[in-house]
N, C-alpha and C positions, 0 to 999 in steps of 0.2 A: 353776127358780130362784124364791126367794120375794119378795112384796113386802113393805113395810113392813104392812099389812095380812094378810099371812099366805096371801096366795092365789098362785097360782103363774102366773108369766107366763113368754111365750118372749123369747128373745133379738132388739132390734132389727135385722132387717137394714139394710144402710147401700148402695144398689145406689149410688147417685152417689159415693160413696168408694171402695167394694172394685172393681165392677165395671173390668173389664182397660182399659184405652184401644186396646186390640188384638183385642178380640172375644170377650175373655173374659165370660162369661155366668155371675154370680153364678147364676141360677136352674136351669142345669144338674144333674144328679143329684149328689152327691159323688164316686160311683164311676167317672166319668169325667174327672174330678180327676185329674191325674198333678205330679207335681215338676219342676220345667224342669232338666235336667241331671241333674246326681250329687244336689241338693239335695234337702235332706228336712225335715219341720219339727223344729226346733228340741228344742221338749219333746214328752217321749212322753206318752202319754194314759196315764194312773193307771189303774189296773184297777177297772173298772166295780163300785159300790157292790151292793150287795143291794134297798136300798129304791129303788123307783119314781123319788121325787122326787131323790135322785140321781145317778141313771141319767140324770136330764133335765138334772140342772146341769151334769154330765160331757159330756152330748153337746154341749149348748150352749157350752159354754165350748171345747169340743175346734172345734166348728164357728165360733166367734167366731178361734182363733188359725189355723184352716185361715182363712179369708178372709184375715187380716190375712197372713200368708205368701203368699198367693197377689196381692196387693196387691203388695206387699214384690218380686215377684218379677215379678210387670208391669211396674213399676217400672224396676226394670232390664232388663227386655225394654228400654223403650221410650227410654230413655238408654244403651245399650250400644255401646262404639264403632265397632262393627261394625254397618252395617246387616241388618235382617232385613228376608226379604220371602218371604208364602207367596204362591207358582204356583199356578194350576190344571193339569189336562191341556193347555189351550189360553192357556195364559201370561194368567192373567187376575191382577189382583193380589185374594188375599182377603184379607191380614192385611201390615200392613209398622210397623215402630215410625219413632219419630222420626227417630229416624239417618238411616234408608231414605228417608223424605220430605224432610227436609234436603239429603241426598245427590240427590235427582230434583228438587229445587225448587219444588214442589208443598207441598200440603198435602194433609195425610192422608185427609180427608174426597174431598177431588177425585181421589184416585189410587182409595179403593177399589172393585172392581169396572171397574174400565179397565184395557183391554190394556198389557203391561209395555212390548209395543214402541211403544209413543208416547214414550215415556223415551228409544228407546236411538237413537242417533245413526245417519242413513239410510247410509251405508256399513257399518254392520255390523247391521244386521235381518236381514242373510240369514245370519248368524253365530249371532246369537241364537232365530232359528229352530231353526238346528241344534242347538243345546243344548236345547231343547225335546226334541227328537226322541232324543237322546241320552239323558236324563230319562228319558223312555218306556220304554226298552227296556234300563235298567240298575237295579237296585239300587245301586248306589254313587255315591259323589262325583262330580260331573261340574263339571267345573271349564273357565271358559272365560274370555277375556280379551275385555273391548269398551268401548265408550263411549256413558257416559250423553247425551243432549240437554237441558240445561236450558233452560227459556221465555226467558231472555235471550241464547239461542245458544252459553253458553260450552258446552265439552265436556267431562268428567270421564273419564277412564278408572280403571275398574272391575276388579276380577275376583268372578266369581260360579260360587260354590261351593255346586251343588245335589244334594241327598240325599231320597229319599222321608220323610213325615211319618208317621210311626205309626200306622194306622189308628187304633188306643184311643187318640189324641189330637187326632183329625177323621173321628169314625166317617159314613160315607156318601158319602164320594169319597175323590180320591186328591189331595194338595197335596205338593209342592214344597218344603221350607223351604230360602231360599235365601239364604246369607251376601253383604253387598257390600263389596267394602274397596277402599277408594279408594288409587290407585295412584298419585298426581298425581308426590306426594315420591321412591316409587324411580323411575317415568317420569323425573324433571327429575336425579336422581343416573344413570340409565341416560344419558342424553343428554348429560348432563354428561362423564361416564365415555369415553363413545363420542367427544363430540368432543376431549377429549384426546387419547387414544388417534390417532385420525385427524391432528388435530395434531403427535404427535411423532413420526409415519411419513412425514408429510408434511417434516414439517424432516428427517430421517433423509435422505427422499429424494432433500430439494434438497442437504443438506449431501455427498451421495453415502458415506452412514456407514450400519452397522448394528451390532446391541446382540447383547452375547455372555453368555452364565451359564454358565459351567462349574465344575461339581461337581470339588471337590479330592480327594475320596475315591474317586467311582466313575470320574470321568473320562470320564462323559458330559456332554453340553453340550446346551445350548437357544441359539440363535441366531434370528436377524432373517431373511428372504428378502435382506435387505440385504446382509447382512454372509455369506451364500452366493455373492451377487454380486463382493461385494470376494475372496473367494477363489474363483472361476470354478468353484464346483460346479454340475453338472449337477440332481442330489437333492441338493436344499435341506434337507432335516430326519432322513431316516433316518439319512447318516452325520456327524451333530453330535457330535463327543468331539473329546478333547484329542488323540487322534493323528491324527484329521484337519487340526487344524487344523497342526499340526507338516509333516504330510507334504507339505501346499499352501505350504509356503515352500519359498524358495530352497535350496539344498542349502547352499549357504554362509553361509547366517542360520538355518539351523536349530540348532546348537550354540549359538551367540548366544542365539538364542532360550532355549533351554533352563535357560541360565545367568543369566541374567537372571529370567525364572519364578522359578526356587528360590532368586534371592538377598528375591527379593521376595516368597515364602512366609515368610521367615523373620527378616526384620527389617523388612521396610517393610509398609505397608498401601497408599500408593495407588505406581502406575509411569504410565508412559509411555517405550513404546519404539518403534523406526522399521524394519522389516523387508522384505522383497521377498518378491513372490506370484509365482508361477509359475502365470499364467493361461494356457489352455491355446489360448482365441482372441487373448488382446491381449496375450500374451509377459509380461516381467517386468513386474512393477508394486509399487509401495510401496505399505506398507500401516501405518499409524500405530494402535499400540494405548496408551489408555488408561483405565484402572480403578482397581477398589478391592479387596481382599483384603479377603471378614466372615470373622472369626474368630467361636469360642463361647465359653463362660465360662470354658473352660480357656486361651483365646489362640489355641485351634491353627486354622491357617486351615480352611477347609468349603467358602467358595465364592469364585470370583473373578467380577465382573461389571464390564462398560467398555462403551466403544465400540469400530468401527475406520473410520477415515478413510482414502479411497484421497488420498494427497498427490504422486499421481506427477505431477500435471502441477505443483506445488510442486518435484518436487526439479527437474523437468523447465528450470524455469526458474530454478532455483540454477544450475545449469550452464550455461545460458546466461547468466546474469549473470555469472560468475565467467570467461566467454570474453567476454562484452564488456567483462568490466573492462580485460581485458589488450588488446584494440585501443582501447578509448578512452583513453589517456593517449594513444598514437600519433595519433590522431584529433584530441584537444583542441591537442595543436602545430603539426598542419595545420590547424586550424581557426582558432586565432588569428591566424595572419597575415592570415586569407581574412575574418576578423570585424573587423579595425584597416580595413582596404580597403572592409567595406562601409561601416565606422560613418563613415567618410567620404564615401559616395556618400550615406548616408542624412540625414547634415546638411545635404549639396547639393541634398536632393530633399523633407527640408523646408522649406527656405528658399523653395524655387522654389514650394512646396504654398503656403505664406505667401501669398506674393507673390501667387498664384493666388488664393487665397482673397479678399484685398483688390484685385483686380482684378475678382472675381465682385459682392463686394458693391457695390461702386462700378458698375458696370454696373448690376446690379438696380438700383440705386436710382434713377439717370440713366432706365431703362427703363418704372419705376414712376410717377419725377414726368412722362416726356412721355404715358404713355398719360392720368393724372389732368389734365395738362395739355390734351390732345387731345378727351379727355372733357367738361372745362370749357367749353371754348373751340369743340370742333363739336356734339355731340350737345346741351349744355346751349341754346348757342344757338337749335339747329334746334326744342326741346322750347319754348324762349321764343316764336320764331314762332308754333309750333302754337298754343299759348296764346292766342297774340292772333288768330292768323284765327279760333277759336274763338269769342272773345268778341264777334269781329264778325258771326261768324253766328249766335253765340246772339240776339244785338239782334235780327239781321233775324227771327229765326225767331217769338222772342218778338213784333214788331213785329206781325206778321202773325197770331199767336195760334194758334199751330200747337205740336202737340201734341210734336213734334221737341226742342222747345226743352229740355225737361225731361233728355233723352238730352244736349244739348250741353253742358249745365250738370255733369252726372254725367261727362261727357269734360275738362270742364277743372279739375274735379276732379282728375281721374288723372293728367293731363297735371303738374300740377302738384304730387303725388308723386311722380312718374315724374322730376320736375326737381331733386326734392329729394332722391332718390336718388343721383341723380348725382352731386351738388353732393357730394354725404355720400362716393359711391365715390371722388371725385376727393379730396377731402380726406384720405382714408385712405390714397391710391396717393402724395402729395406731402404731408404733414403739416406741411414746415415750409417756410415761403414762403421764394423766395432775397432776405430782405432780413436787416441785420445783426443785428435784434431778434426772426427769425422764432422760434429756437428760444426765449424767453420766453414769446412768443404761442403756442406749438405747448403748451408745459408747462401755461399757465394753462388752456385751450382744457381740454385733457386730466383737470387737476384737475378740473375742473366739471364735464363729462361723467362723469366718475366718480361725483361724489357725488350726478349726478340719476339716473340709471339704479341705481347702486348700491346707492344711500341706506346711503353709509356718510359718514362725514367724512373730505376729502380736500380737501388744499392746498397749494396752492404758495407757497413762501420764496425769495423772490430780495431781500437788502436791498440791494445795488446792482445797476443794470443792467448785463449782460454780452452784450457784441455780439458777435457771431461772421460772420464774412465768408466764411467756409469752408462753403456749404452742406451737402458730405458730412458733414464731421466733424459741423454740427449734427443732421442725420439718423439719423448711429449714435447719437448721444446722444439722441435723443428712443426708436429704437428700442429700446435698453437701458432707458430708464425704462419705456417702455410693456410692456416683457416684465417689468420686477420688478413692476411695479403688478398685473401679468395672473395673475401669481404667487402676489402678496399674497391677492390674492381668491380664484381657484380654489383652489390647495393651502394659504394659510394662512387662511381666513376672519377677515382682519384688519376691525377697525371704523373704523379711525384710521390713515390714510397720510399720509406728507407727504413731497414732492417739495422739495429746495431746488437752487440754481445759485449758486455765487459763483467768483469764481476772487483768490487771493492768494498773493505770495512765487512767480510765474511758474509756476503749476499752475491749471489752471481744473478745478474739483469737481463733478460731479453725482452727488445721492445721494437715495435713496429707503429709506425707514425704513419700518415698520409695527406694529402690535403684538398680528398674530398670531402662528399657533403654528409654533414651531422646525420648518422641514423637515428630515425623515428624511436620516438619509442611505444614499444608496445602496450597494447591493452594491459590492464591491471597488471600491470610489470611483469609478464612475461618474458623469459630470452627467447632467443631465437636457436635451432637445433646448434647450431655454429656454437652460440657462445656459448651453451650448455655444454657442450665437447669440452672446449678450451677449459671449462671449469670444472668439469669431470678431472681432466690432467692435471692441471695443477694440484687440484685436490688430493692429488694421488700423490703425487710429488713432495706435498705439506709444503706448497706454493701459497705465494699470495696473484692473484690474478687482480688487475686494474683496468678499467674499461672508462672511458672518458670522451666527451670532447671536448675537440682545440678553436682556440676567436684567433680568428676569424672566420675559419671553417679547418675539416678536418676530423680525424679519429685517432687519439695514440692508445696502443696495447700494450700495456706493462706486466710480464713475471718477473717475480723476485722469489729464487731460490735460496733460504741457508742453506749454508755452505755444511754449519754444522752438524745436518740432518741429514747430508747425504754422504757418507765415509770414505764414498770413492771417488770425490769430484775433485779434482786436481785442478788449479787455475794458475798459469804461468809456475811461478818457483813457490808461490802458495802453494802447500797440504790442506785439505780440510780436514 
C-alpha cells in the first residue's frame, strides 16, 4: 500500500485490539488460522493483481479483514451463552471464555493453567474424573452432569459436553473443548415437577383414589397403582383397558356401567357415577368414578380421564345412618321422659353446687383472715422480740467493740424485712379489717399501691361513705376489684383505672373502669379463670356482676349488691 509520499508501507498490526482474549495469537502463521464453526470470512479475496505493489495491497487488506473476523469471532467466543473451556489430557484448564469464568467465579487470569477439579464440587471429583478418562479413550461427545464450587460455597450444576479439539487448531497436544451449560433453571423445573408429582400421589394416597386414561378408540388404558388397588388387581399395568375395568365390577353394575359410559360419550363431557368392585380379598366394594370426556376438533370423544374414589366406608355409614334413623325417633321418646327427670335432678344439683360454692368461699376466706391474723399476731410478734433482743445485743456488742456487732446490725436488718413481709403476707390473706369502713380503706390502700408499683394512674371515688358491717360480702368485693384491677394491667395494659363505691335507690355499686384495650373474646364463650372467680362472688353475694366494653377503648366492671339481701350492710345513715 502507498503513502501519501509515494513509498510503499505495511499494514499496522493492532496485537492489543485483534489479539483473542482466549489465546488467540495474532503472530501465529495465517495457515493455522481456521474459522470457528461453519463460519467463513465474509468477502472473498479478488483475484490477485499482476503487479507487485498490488499483490501487496491485496494481501494486506485480505490480512487487515482476516484479523478483524477473527476479532469478530473471539468476540463471541468469549460472550457466548454457553460456556467454553479447553481441557488438557490431565483436566488442566488452557483456554475458557467469559461465560466459563463467570460460570466458576473466578476470573480468567486465576483459572488459566489450574486444575478444573478445583471448580467442581467435592462430591463429584470422582465423576469428573471419570469424564476425563472417558475423553481419553473416545472420539466423541462425552457428556456428563455435576456441580460447579464457587469461592462463595454456592453450587451450580453443570453439564459438560466434551469432544476432542482438532489437531490443526492446537497443533502439539491433545485438548478437550468442552461446552458448560448451566442447569440451575431445568434442575428447579425438575424439582419443581417432581414435587408435584410426589404431591398429588401423595393426596391420591391419603384420599385412597387413583387416575384413570382410557383411550376411546383403542380401549386401552393407563391408570395409577392406585386406582389397580381400588379395583383388587394383582398386575397393576399390563391388563389396564376398558374391559378390565368392566370385568372388576360387580356383575350387577356392569350393564349400568356400560350405559352410563355411552350416554356420556355422546352428550355429556364430565360424569360421576357410583359402582361396586368385586375385590377378590375385601369382597364388594364401591367405587366412585368421576371425569372428563376430550373430544377433537370433530366433537368425537378420544379420551376419557378421572379419578376413582373407594367410598365404601361412605355408603358403609349411609346404611347405618339410615338404621339409626329408624331407632332414634324410638330412642328420642324414651329419652325425653328420662331427660324432664334429669333436667330436674340437675337444677337440684346446681343449686346444691351454688350453695357449695358460697360455703367454699366463705370458708376460704374465714381460713385466709385467721391464718393473716395468726400471722400478725404470733410470728409478727416473735419477729418484734427478735428485733429488740437484737438491738440490745448489738449495744452490748458494739459497747465492747467487738467485731460481731457489724453481723448484728446486718441481722436486725433482716429481721426487719423478714417483719415487713409478714405484715405485707398478712394483709394480703385479710385485706379488709372487720370494721364498717374497712372495705373503703381496703379500696384506697389498693388504689395507691397500684399506682406506685405500677406507675400508672389509679384512683379511688367514693363521694360518700359506705359502711358495710358484713365482712364477707366486703371481702368479695374487694376480691372482684382486685381481679379486674389484675386484669386491667396484665391483659389490657390500661394507663388510667379508677375504682369508685357508692351505693343508692337500695343497691350498693362497685365498679372498676379502665382505658385499656377490649378483651378478646374467647372461644365458644368461655371466661376466663378471673372472670369465673368474680362470678363465683357475686354469685354468692346474690350480686349481679356486669362485664363490658367501653368506645373507644376500655373495660368497666360493674357489681351491684341489694341492699335488701344482705341484713348487715349499713351505708352512710341508710339501714338495709
Amino acid at each position: 500500500m502507498m503513502n501519501g509520499n509515494g513509498k510503499c508501507r505495511t499494514t499496522r498490526r493492532r496485537p492489543a485490539r485483534f489479539q483473542s482474549r482466549q489465546g488467540w495469537d495474532a503472530r501465529r502463521p495465517l495457515a493455522s488460522l481456521r474459522p470457528v464453526g461453519n463460519a467463513s470470512v465474509t468477502k472473498k479475496v479478488p483475484r490477485p493483481p499482476r503487479t507487485l505493489r498490488d499483490r501487496l495491497d491485496t494481501l494486506h487488506a485480505a490480512q487487515f479483514e482476516l484479523e478483524v473476523s477473527r476479532d469478530r469471532y473471539a468476540h463471541l467466543y468469549d460472550f457466548a451463552p454457553v460456556g467454553y473451556v479447553s481441557l488438557s489430557l490431565v483436566g488442566q484448564i488452557i483456554q475458557l471464555n467469559l461465560t466459563a469464568a463467570s460460570m466458576l467465579g473466578r476470573s480468567r487470569a486465576a483459572l488459566l493453567k489450574s486444575p478444573f477439579s478445583v471448580c467442581v464440587a467435592k462430591a463429584d471429583v470422582s465423576r469428573f474424573l471419570e469424564h476425563l478418562r472417558r475423553c481419553r479413550g473416545s472420539d466423541t461427545k462425552v457428556v456428563t452432569e455435576l456441580s460447579l464450587r464457587q469461592p462463595s460455597g454456592a453450587e451450580v450444576p453443570v453439564q459438560l459436553v466434551s469432544s476432542p479439539l482438532p489437531y490443526s487448531l492446537w497443533p502439539g497436544s491433545t485438548l478437550y473443548q468442552t461446552a458448560l451449560t448451566d442447569l440451575t433453571g431445568r434442575k428447579q423445573m425438575e424439582d419443581s415437577l417432581r414435587r408435584s408429582e410426589e404431591r398429588l400421589h401423595l393426596a391420591l394416597r391419603a384420599a385412597r383414589a387413583g387416575a384413570l386414561d382410557l383411550d376411546l378408540a383403542t380401549g386401552t388404558a393407563n391408570w395409577s397403582d392406585g386406582f389397580s388397588d381400588l379395583l383388587g388387581l394383582e398386575n397393576r399395568h399390563s391388563l389396564a383397558s376398558y374391559e378390565t375395568l368392566l370385568a372388576s365390577l360387580h356383575p350387577d353394575d356392569r350393564a349400568a356401567a356400560q350405559r352410563i359410559l355411552r350416554m356420556v360419550w355422546r352428550r355429556r363431557s364430565n360424569f360421576r357415577a357410583e359402582f361396586r368392585v368385586l375385590d377378590p380379598l375385601k369382597g364388594a366394594r364401591w367405587l366412585s368414578l368421576s371425569g372428563r370426556v376430550l373430544r377433537d376438533e370433530d366433537g368425537r370423544p378420544v379420551r376419557l380421564t378421572g379419578i376413582g374414589i373407594d367410598v365404601s366406608e361412605r355408603k358403609q355409614a349411609e346404611e347405618l345412618l339410615r338404621k339409626a334413623s329408624r331407632s332414634l325417633e324410638e330412642r328420642v321418646r324414651e329419652r325425653t321422659a328420662e331427660l324432664r327427670a334429669a333436667n330436674v335432678e340437675l337444677e337440684r344439683q346446681i343449686a346444691q353446687r351454688k350453695r357449695l360454692e358460697r360455703q367454699l368461699l366463705e370458708v376460704s376466706e374465714h381460713m385466709q383472715r385467721r391464718i393473716g391474723q395468726d400471722l400478725h399476731d404470733g410470728l409478727g410478734q416473735q419477729l418484734t422480740g427478735l428485733r429488740y433482743l437484737n438491738n440490745v445485743l448489738h449495744e452490748k456488742l458494739a459497747q465492747k467493740s467487738l467485731p460481731e456487732a457489724d453481723d448484728s446490725e446486718r441481722l436486725a436488718q433482716l429481721l426487719e424485712q423478714a417483719k415487713s413481709q409478714v405484715r405485707q403476707l398478712a394483709r394480703g390473706l385479710h385485706p379488709v379489717a372487720i370494721i364498717p369502713d374497712g372495705l373503703m380503706t381496703a379500696l384506697g390502700q389498693l388504689a395507691d399501691s397500684v399506682a406506685q408499683l405500677h406507675r400508672v394512674g389509679c384512683r379511688f371515688d367514693c363521694p360518700k361513705p359506705v359502711l358495710i358491717a358484713d365482712n364477707v360480702v366486703a371481702t368479695h368485693l374487694f376480691r372482684i376489684a382486685q381481679e379486674a384491677v389484675n386484669n386491667a394491667l396484665r391483659h389490657g395494659r390500661a394507663r388510667q383505672i379508677t375504682l369508685a363505691l357508692s351505693a343508692n335507690n337500695g343497691t350498693l355499686h362497685l365498679q372498676v373502669q379502665n382505658d385499656g384495650r377490649i378483651l378478646p373474646v374467647r372461644r365458644q364463650g368461655e371466661p376466663g379463670l378471673g372472670l369465673q372467680i368474680m362470678k363465683s362472688r357475686s354469685e354468692a353475694m346474690g350480686a349481679e356482676l356486669e362485664v363490658r366494653p367501653l368506645l373507644p377503648g376500655g373495660m368497666l366492671v360493674r357489681c351491684s349488691v341489694p341492699l335488701t339481701k344482705t341484713e348487715r350492710l349499713v351505708s352512710g345513715n341508710e339501714k338495709a
